[in-house]
N, C-alpha and C positions, 0 to 999 in steps of 0.2 A: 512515420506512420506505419504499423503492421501491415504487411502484405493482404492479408485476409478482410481489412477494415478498409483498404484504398479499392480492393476489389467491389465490393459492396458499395465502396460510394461508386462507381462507375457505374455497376449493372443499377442503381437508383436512379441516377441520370436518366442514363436509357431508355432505362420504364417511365419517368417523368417525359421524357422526349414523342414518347411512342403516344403517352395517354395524351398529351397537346396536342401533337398530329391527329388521331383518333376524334377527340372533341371538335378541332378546327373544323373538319371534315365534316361531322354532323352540324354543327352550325350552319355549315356553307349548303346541306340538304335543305336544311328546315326553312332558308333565305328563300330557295329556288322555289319552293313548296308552295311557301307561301306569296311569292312572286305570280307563281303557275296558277292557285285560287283567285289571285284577281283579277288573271286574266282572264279566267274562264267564261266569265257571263258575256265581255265581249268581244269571246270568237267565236260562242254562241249568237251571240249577235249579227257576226261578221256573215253565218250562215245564208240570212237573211238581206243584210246589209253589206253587199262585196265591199262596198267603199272605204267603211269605217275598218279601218286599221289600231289595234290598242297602241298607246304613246306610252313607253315605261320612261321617266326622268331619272337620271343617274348623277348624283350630288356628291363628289368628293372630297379629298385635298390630294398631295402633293403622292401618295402611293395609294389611291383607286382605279387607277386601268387597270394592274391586275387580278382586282378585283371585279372589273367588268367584267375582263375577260371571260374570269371563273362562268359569272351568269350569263353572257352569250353565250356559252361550251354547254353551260348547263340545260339552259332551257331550249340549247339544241337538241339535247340528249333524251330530252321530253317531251319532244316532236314537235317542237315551235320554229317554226321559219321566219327570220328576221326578213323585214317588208313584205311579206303576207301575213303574217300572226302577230307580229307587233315591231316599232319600230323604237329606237334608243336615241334618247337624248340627252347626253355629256356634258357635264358644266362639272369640270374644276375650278376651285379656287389655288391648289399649290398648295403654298404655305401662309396665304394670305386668309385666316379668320376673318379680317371684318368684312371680305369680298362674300360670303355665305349667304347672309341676308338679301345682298341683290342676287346672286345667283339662284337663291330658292324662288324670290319674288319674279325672276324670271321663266321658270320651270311653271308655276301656278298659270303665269301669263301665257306660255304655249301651250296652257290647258290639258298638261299628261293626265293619264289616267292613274297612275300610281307613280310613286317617286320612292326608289331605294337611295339611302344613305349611308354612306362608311365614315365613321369615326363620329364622337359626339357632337362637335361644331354643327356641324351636318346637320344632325337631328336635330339639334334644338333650331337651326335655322327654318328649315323643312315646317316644324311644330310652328312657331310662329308666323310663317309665312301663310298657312290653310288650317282650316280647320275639316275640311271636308274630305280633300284627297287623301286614299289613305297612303298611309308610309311606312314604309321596310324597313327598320335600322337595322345594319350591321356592325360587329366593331365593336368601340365605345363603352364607356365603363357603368357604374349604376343610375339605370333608368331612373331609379327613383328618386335617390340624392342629388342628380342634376337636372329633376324636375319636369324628365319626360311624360312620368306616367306616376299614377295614382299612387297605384303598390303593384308587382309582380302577380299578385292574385288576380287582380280588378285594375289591369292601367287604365281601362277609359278612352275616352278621346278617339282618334284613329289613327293611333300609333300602334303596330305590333314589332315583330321581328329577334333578332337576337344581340346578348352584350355580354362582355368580358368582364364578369363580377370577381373582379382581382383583389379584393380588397386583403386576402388573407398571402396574396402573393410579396405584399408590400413590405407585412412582418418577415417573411421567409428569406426575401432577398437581402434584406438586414443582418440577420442570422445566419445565411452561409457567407457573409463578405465579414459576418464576426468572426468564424469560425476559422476561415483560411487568414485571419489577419488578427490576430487577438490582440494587437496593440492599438490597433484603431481605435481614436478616440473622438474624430470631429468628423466629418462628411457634407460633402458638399452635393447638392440636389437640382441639376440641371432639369426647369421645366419651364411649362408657356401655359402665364394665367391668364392670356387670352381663352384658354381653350377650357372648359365646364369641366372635363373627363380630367383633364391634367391639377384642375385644382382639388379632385375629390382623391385622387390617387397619393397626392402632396401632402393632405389631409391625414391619410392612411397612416403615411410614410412618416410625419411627424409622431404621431401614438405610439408609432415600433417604436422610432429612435428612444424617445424616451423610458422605454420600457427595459433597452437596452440598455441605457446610460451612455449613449452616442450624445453627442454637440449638431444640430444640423444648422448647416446654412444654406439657405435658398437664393438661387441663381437660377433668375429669372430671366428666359431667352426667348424673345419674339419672331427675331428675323434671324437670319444670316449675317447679316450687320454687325449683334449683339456676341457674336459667339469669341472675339478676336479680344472685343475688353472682355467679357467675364472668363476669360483662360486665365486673361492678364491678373484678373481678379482671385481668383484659385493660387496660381502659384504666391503670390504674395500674402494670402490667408495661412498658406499653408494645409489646407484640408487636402484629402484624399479625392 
């Protein structure tokens, strides 16, 4: 590869690395933001009412505490005192989806005032568990294809928040694992169709291949359990 064309692909990198960081960053504002508006009417309240403390429920899987974090730091930073201005309540599932549904229906049951969620399982649990409280999604891929929300114009409901509309990411990654590997001709697509977000992204990712004249095969992994036979499964396929 010419010197001048490997340079270029690096500083491309880069500046793709920078604008993700950049974007992550404003997501992670717009959460807190809108975190922070609905807390507002009751700490106004709290004025009035020393007692009443806002309840925010925190709905994850197996990598949302650092993502709590982010929002305790953040809504520090916006002058809210955890147990005087609001207090947080944790419920991971891990890596266990169908755990979601009782962990949302539990969240409902300790009666928070708002429930923030990371990643799609999340939301859609959250969405089904209330229709009243509202919820923050973070994360997670197209609201609309996984049936959060109406349309991005007009979702409805009381669901707001931010998502990881990757759908043009799925052609891309196809194409530069073409481009460094031009023999490639079959690919294997490790995901979990437990999860709403991971089926619309597989979705995605079937349309590139084809477009590419890739072979895909899908290797589907739930647990931890699953990952030792579908290795097993890969090398004897042969795919990449």
């Amino acid at each position: 590869m010419p010197v001048n064309k490997a340079r270029k692909k690096v500083l491309d990198n880069r500046q793709r690395t920078a604008v993700n960081r950049v974007g992550m960053a404003r997501k992670t504002i717009i959460v807190l933001w809108l975190v922070a508006l609905t807390l507002a009417p009751f700490c106004l309240a709290e004025a009035q009412q020393p007692k009443k403390v806002p309840r925010i429920g925190f709905l994850g899987g197996a990598s949302a505490e650092n993502n709590l974090r982010i929002l305790r730091q953040g809504l520090r930073e916006l002058g809210y005192v955890e147990g005087k201005n609001f207090t947080v309540e944790y419920l991971s599932s891990e890596a266990k989806f169908d755990q979601m549904p009782v962990l949302a229906a539990e969240l409902v049951r300790l009666k928070v005032d708002v429930i923030v969620t990371q990643g799609t399982p999340a939301a859609v649990a959250a969405k089904n568990a209330t229709k009243t409280i509202p919820i923050i999604m973070s994360g997670g891929t197209d609201p609309v294809a996984t049936g959060l929300v109406q349309s991005l114009a007009r979702p409805g409901g009381n669901i707001t928040g931010v998502t990881i509309m990757n759908e043009e990411l799925a052609g891309k990654r196809l194409e530069l694992l073409k481009e460094t590997s031009p023999k490639v001709s079959r690919l294997g697509v490790l995901w979990n169709s437990a999860n709403p977000g991971a089926a619309v992204v597989f979705k995605q990712t079937q349309s590139a291949a084809q477009e590419l004249s890739l072979s895909l095969q899908s290797l589907d992994v739930q647990t931890v359990a699953d990952l030792q036979g579908t290795f097993d499964a890969v090398t004897r396929s042969g795919v990449m």
